[in-house]
ZAMARGU-4260 file (C-alpha; in steps of 0.2 Angstrom, whole numbers, plus 5000, padded with zeros to 4 digits):
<rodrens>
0) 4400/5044/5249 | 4403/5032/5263 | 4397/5028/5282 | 4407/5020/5294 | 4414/5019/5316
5) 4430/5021/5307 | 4451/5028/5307 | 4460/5033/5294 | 4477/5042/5292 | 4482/5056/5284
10) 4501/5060/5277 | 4511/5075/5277 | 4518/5067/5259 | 4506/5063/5247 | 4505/5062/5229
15) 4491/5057/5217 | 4478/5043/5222 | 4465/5035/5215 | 4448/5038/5224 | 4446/5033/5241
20) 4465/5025/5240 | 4473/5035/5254 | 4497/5033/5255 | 4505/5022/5264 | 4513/5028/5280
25) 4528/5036/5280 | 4531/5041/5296 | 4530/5057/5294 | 4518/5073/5299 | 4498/5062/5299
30) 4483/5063/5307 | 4471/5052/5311 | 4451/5054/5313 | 4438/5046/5320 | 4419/5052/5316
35) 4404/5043/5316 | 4402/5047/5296 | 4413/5052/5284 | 4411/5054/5265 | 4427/5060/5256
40) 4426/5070/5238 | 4438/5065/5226 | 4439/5080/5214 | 4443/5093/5227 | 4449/5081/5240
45) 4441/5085/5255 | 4435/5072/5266 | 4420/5078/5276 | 4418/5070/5297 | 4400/5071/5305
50) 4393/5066/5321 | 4407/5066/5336 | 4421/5069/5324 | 4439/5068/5332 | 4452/5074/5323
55) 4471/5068/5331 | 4488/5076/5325 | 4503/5067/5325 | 4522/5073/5322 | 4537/5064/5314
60) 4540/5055/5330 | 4524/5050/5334 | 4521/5061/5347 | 4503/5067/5348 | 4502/5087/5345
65) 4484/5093/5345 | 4467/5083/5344 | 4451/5094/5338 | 4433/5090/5343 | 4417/5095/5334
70) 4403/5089/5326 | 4408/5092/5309 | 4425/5095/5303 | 4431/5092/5287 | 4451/5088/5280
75) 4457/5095/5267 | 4474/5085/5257 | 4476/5097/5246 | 4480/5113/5257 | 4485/5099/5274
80) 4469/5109/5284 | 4456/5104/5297 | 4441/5114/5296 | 4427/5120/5307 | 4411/5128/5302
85) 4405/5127/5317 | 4409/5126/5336 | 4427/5116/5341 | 4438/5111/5357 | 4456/5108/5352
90) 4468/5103/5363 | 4484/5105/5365 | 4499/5101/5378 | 4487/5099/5392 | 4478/5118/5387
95) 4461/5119/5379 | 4456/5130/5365 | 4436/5132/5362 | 4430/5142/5346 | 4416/5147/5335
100) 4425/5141/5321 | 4443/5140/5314 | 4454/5131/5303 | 4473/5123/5307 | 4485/5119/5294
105) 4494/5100/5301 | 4508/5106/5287 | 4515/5121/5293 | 4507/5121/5312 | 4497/5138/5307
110) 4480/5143/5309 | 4465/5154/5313 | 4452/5153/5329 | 4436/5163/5329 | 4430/5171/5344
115) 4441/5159/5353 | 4443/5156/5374 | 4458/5148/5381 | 4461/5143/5400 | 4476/5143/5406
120) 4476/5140/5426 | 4465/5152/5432 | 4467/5164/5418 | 4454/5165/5403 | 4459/5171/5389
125) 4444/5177/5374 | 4448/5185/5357 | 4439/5189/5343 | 4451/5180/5332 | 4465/5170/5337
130) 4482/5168/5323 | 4490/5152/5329 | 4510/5149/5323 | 4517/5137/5329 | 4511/5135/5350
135) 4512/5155/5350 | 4495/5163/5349 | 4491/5182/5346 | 4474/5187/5349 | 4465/5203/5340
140) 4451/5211/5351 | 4458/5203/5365 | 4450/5199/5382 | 4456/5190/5397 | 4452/5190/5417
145) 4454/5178/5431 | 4438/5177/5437 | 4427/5160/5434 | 4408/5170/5432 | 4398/5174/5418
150) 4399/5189/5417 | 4417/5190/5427 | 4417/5201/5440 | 4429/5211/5432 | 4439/5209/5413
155) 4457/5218/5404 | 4452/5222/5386 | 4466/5222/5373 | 4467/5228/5357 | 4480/5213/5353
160) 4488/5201/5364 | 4503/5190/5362 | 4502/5172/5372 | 4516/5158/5374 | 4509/5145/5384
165) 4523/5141/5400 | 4530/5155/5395 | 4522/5172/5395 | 4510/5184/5388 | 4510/5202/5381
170) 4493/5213/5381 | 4495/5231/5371 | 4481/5245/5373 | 4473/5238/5390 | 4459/5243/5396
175) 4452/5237/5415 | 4434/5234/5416 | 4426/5233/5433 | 4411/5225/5428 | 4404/5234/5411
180) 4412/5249/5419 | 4430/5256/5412 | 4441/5262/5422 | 4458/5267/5418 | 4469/5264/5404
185) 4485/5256/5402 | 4498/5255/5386 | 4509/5237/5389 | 4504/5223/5403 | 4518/5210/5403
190) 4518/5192/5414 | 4527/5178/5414 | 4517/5159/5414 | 4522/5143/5420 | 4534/5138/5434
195) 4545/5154/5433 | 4545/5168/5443 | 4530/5178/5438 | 4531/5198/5432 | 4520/5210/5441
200) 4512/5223/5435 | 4503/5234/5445 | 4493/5251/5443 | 4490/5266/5451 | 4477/5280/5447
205) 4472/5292/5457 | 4472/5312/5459 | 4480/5323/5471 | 4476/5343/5473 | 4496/5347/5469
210) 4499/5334/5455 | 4483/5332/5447 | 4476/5316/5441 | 4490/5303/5439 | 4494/5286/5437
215) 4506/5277/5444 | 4512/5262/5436 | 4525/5248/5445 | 4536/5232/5436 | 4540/5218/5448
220) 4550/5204/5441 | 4560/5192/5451 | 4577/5186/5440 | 4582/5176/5452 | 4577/5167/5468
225) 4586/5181/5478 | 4586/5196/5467 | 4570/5205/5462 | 4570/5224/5454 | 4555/5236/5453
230) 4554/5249/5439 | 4541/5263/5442 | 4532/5275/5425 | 4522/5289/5434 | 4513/5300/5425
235) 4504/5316/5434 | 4494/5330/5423 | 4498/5346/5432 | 4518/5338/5433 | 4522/5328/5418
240) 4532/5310/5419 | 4539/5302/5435 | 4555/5287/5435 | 4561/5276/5445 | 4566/5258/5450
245) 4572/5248/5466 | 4580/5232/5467 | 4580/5221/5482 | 4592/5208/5485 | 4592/5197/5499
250) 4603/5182/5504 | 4596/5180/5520 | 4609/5177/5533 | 4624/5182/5521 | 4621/5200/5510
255) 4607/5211/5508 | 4607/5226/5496 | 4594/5238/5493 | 4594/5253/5481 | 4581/5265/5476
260) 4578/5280/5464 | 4566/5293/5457 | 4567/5308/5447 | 4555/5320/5439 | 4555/5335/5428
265) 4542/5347/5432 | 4531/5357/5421 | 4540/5375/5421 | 4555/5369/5427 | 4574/5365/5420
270) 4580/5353/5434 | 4576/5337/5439 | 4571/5335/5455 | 4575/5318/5461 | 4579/5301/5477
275) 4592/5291/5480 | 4591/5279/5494 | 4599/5262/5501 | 4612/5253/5506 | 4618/5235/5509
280) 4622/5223/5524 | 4635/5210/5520 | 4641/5196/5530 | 4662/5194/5524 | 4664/5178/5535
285) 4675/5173/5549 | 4694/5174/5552 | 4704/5173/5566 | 4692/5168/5579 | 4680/5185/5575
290) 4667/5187/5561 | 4666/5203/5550 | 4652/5213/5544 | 4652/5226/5531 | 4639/5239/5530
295) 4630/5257/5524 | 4615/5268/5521 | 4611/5283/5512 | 4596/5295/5509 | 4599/5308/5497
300) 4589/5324/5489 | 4585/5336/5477 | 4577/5345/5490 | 4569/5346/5507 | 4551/5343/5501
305) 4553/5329/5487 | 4548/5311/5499 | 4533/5324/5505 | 4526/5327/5487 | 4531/5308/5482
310) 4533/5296/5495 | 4519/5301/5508 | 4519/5284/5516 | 4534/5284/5522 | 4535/5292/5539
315) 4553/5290/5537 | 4557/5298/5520 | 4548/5312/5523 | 4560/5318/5536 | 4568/5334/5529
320) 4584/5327/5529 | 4601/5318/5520 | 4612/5304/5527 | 4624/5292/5522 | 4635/5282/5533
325) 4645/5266/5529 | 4655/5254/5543 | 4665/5239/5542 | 4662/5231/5559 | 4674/5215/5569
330) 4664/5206/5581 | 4673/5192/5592 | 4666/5183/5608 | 4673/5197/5618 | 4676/5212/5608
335) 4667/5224/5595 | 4675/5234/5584 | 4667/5246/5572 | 4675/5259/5557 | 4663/5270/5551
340) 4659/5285/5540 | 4645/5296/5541 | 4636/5313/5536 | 4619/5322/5538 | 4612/5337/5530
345) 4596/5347/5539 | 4584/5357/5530 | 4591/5376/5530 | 4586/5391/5534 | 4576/5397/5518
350) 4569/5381/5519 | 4573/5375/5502 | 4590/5368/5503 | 4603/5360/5515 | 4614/5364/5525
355) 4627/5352/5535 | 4625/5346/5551 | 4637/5335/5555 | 4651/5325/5546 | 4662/5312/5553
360) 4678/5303/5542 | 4682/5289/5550 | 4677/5286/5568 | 4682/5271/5575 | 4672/5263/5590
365) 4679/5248/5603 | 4669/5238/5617 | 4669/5224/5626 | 4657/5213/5637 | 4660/5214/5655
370) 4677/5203/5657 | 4685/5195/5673 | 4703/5200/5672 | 4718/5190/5682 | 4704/5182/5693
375) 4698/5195/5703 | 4679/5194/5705 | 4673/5209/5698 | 4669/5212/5682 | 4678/5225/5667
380) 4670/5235/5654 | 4680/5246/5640 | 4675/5256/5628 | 4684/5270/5615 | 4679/5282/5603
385) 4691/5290/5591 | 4686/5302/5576 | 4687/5317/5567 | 4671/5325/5565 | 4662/5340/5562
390) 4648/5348/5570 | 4635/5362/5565 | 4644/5379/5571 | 4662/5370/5569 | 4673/5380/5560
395) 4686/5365/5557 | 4685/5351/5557 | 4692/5341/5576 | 4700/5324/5579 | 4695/5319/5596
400) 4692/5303/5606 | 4685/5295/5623 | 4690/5280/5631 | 4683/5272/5646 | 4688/5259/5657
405) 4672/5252/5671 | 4675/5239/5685 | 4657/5234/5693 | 4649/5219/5703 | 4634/5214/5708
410) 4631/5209/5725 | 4619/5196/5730 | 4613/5204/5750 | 4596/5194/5749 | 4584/5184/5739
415) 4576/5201/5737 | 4588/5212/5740 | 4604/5216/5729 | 4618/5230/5727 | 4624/5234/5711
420) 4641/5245/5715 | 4651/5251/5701 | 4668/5264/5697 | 4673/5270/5679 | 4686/5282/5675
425) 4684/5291/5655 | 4696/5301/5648 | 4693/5314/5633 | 4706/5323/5621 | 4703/5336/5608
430) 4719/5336/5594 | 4722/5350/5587 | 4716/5354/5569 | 4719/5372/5571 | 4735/5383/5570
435) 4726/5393/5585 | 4720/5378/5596 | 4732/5366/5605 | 4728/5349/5612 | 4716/5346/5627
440) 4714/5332/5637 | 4701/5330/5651 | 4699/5318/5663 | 4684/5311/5672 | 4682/5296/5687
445) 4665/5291/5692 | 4655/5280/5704 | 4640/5276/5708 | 4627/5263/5718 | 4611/5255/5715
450) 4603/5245/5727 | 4587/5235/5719 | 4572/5226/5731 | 4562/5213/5721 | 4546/5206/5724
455) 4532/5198/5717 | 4524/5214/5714 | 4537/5222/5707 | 4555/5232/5709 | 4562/5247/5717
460) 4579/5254/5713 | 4588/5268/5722 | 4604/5273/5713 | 4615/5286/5717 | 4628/5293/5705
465) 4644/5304/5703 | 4654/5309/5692 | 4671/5322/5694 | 4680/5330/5680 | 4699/5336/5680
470) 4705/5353/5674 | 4711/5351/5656 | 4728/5343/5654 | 4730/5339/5673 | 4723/5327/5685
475) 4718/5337/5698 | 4701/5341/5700 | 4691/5357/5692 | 4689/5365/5707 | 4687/5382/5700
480) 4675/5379/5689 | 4657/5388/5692 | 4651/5370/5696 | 4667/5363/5706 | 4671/5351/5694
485) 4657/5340/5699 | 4646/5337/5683 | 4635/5324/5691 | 4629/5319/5709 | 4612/5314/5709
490) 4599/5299/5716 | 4586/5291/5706 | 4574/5281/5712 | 4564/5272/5700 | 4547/5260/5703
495) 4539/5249/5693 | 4525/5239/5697 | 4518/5222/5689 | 4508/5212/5701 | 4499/5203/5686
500) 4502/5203/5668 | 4484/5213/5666 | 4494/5229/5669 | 4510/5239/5677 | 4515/5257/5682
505) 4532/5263/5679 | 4541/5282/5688 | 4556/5288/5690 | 4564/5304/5693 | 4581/5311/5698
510) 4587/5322/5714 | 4601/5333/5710 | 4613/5332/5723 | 4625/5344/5718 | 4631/5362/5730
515) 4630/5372/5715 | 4612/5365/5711 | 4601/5381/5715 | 4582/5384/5721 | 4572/5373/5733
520) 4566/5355/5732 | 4555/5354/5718 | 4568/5363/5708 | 4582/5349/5709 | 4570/5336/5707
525) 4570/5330/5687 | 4554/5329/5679 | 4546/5313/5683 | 4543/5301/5669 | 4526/5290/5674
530) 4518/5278/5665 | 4503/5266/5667 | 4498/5252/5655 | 4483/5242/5658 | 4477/5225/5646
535) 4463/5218/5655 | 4460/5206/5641 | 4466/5202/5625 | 4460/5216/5611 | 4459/5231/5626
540) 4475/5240/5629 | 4474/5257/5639 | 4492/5268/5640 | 4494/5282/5650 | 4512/5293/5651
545) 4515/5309/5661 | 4530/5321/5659 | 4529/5329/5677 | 4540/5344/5682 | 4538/5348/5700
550) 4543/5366/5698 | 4533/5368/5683 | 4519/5356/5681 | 4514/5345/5667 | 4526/5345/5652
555) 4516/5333/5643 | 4502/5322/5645 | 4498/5306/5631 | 4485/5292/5633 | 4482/5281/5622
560) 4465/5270/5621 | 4467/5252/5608 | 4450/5241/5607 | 4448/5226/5597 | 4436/5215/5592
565) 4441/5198/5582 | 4450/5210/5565 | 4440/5225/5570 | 4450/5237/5581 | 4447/5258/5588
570) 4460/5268/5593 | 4459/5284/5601 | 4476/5294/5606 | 4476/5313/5614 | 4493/5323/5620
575) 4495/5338/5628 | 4508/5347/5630 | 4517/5361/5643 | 4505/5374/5646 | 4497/5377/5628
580) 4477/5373/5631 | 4478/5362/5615 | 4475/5344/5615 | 4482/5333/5597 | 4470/5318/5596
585) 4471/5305/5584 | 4457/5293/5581 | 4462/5277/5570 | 4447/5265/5565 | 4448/5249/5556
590) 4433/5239/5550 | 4436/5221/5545 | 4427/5210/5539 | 4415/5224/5533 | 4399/5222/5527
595) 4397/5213/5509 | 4416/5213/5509 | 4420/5229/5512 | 4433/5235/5525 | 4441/5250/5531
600) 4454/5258/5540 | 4451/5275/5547 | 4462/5289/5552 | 4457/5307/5558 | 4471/5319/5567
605) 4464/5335/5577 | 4469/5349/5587 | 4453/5355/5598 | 4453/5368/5614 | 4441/5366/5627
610) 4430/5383/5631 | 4432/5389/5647 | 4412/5388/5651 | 4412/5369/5642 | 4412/5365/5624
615) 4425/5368/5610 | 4433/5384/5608 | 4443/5381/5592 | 4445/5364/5584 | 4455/5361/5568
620) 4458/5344/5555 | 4476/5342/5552 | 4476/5325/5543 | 4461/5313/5538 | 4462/5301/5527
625) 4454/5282/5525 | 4457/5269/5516 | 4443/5255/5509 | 4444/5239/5504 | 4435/5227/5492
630) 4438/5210/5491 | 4430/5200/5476 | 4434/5182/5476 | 4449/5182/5463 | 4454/5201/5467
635) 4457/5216/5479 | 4453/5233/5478 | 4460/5248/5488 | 4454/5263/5489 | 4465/5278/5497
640) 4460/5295/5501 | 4470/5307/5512 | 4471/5326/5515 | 4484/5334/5526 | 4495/5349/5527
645) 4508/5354/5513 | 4495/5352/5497 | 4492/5334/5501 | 4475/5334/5494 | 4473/5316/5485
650) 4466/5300/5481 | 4471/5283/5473 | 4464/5267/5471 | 4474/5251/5468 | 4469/5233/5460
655) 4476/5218/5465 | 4475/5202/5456 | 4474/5186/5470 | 4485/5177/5458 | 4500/5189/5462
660) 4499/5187/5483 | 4507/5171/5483 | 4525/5177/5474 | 4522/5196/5484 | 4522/5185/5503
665) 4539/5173/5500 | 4548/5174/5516 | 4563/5180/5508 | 4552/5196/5505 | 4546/5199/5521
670) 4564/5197/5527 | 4570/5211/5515 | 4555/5223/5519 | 4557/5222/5537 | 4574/5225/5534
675) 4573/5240/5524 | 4555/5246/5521 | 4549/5240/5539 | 4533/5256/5537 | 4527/5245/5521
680) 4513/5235/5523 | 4517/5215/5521 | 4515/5213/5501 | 4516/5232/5497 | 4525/5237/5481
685) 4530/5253/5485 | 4529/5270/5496
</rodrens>
């Protein structure tokens, strides 16, 4: 046995030596020690390190590829393997390893960890044993978490997990802890490490009165900088397993794409019922002095009912409804010229299908900007539409078209005083599509004048308008129609009011002109449209419309009441419509920051009736739902609950790991999201 401060190397080839006469390099796989003792046995040819014992592993280039650190650790030549009895740190590329104990073979770059803990950024990873093969590392009772405490805050249990420093890990039979409390289960969890884009994985349980309880589950993987795709595993008790996936690409100012789809096979049922939505913006470049744009858009259904039961926080999707539409569009300085195709389907009668509503293959639309023509100071607009479409109640399809041509000019008369005179003549045809029809064409001229006083309160317009049409197929006037022909001779005078930038007041309403206009005053006057907004300060903003029918009184009445206060903010909306006693209210709260880190966003819709004596004669919840959050310093929790009409009975909660919020916000995905998914919240994954 020997003491000594001292290094020695150890070599991958070795033969027999006498005691304590260790090879000569070679230059191939060694290690080196340092220990402040050391004793080395020559029968089983172990040499045993104590006291700050260092342990330094060197491949065939020299390159340094692990150092252990313990107390004691002991070499053993025979089998090439460091030992620890006791606790170790072992380093390796920059990462630490700590263990219980463990042994690592420098021959064959294997070994085993016990109860081992590895930091890897801000992820800790913890297993009961650790199999190390060559810089891979699978972990068997696995634990790992983001958070920094003792005890963490929250922890995912694994009964094995697979880890690749700089590269990624893979967690089977996970199981989320929020403090010592489980709470859901989830087979696979798979993310990327290192500089690549990461993999999200995120998790959905909740229960709903029509589904059951479910979990949702989403994939998010970026492949690359401008393509990312979604894949969505949903499972629901009382319905059985949901599928879907979306992809997003988005080349900012040159293409986007977007395409998403779900199905699902009902308990009881034989057919899928499924959504297909999308549709893509492209960019083709300039030519000949114009740029060209290519476009579509589609939403399409099982049935009537499937974004209500799936997709609830769309308020989009769960219109009833299926479109698609597709355009290819040449835009110059001057000119605008669009070819399109496009269809829609309503919800029918029986409520469960679809019936067509309107289908149109091609249409072709033309414009221009207003254009001085030959130098004569006014200024000409031209548009046309021609297509064949088909209409709800069409029995055949019709080709038809509508050009217009409009020569206008403003007039200057004062600094505050201007006149806006214009003339337009339009001209309609119907081909025919039918054995039993012929071609009609119908001509109409029109004129009209608004003279506009400005001020630093405000405006006032007065505009008066007319407009003739010709009998079909001539160009004398339709005298002999009911209405003479004249289908519009009206003045509208329209005020608006800003004297600060606290608030304005806004009416208008119309005064039907026309011989053939019947009943008295009130009943040739439009309804008036007024509205009133008022911002006294920043965080208080009051809106007040009224629908006014001077022959019938209110149409419909809506205020609308927003207070804020630093993130916190009330809302309070109420509508009333015609001469139904009801009122509609909707009450929106959010709460932020809350107390201890809690937050919410409150929503409660209503439909009350005032007694005629005072009070509330009936009153009725037709939505209320509320949303909490919790926000713990390395994650966020959400918790949903909503009730509403059609069965929508449910709640959901939904974990969000800080670590993922820096990939979810690139600008490229808020580009996309406000381009397609505009209802999303910034950073949410899906409807």
């Amino acid at each position: 046995m020997f003491r000594a401060a001292a290094i020695a190397s150890l070599f991958a080839l070795h033969g027999a030596a006498a005691a304590y006469d260790l090879p000569a390099a070679t230059g191939t796989h060694r290690v080196e020690f340092t220990a402040e003792e050391a004793d080395f046995n020559e029968y089983d040819r172990v040499i045993g390190l104590r006291r700050e014992a260092v342990v330094r592993e060197f491949g065939a280039d020299d390159e340094l590829v692990r150092t252990l650190k313990a107390d004691r650790l002991r070499i053993d030549m025979s089998s090439r393997t460091i030992i620890s009895d006791g606790p170790f740190v072992m380093e390796e590329k920059g990462s630490f390893f700590y263990g219980r104990s463990g042994e690592m073979s420098y021959a064959d770059n294997t070994g085993i960890i016990r109860e081992g803990r590895f930091s890897y950024g801000n992820l800790v990873f913890r297993g009961r044993e650790i199999r190390v093969d060559d810089g891979e590392y699978a972990y068997h009772g696995a634990r790992f978490t983001s958070c920094d405490l003792l005890p963490p805050h929250y922890q995912v249990r694994a009964s094995r997990l697979y880890l690749k420093p700089d590269s990624h890990f893979l967690a089977y039979n996970t199981v989320f802890f929020l403090g010592k409390v489980p709470l859901f289960y989830f087979p696979v969890i798979y993310r990327p490490l290192g500089e690549g884009t990461p993999f999200i994985t995120s998790i959905y349980p909740g229960y709903d009165e029509r589904s059951g309880a479910y979990l949702k589950t989403s994939y998010l993987y970026r492949f690359t900088p401008t393509l990312k795709g979604k894949l969505f595993i949903d499972y629901f008790s009382r319905l059985g397993l949901g599928t879907g996936a979306e992809m997003n690409h988005d080349s900012a100012d040159s293409a986007r794409t977007h395409l998403s789809a779900y199905r699902i096979r009902e308990y009881g049922t034989r057919e899928d019922r499924w959504a297909l939505s999308g549709g893509y913006w492209r960019g083709l470049g300039p030519a000949g002095g114009a740029n060209f744009y290519s476009q579509s858009y589609f939403r399409l259904l099982s049935d009537p009912d499937f974004n209500n039961h799936y997709f609830r926080s769309n308020p989009f999707a769960v219109s009833p409804d299926m479109q698609a539409s597709a355009a290819f569009t040449r835009q110059s300085n001057n000119t605008v010229t669009r070819l399109s195709a496009a269809t829609r389907y309503d919800r029918d009668a029986a409520g469960t299908g679809f019936r067509q509503a309107y289908d149109s293959a091609p249409r072709l639309d033309f414009q221009t900007v207003p254009l001085k023509l030959a130098g004569v100071p006014v200024l000409n607009s031209f548009s046309a539409i021609l297509e064949r479409s088909k209409a709800e109640g069409d029995a055949f399809y019709q080709n038809k078209g509508d050009a217009s041509w409009t020569v206008s000019r403003n007039v200057p008369l004062s600094r505050a005083v201007s006149l806006y005179p214009h003339v337009a003549y339009r001209q309609s045809v119907f081909l025919s599509t039918s054995s039993a029809t012929e071609d009609v064409w119908v001509g109409r001229y029109s004129n009209g004048l608004n003279l506009r006083l400005d001020g630093l309160w405000g405006s006032f317009d007065l505009a008066y308008a007319y407009r003739q049409r010709f009998r079909a197929n001539t160009l004398k006037e339709d005298g002999s129609a009911p209405d003479g022909g004249v289908e519009e001779e009206s003045l509208t005078p329209t005020l608006f009011v800003r004297p600060s930038r606290k608030y304005y007041l806004r009416a208008s309403t119309t005064y039907d002109l026309r011989d053939t206009a019947v009943g008295d005053f009130a009943s040739r006057l439009s309804a008036m449209t007024a509205e009133l907004v008022v911002e006294p300060r920043p965080g208080i903003g009051l809106f007040l419309q009224d629908n006014y029918s001077f022959a019938e009184g209110h149409r419909s009445i809506i205020a609308q009441a927003d207070f804020a206060v630093d993130k916190s903010q009330v809302g309070l909306g109420v509508t009333k419509y015609g001469d139904s006693p009801e009122y509609v209210v909707n009450n929106t709260i959010g709460i932020r920051p809350g107390w201890k880190g809690w937050s919410a966003d409150l929503t409660l819709r209503y439909r009350l009736t005032p007694a005629d004596r005072g009070g509330v004669e009936k009153f009725s919840f037709f939505e209320k739902s509320a949303v909490l959050y919790k926000e713990f310093h390395d994650f966020r929790s959400t918790w949903n609950f909503r009730f509403r009409p059609g069965g929508v009975r449910e709640f959901f909660f939904l974990v969000s790991m800080k670590i993922n919020d820096a990939p979810r916000n690139e600008p490229l995905d808020e580009e996309s999201r406000r381009f397609w998914t505009h209802w999303r919240k910034p950073g949410q994954i899906r409807d």
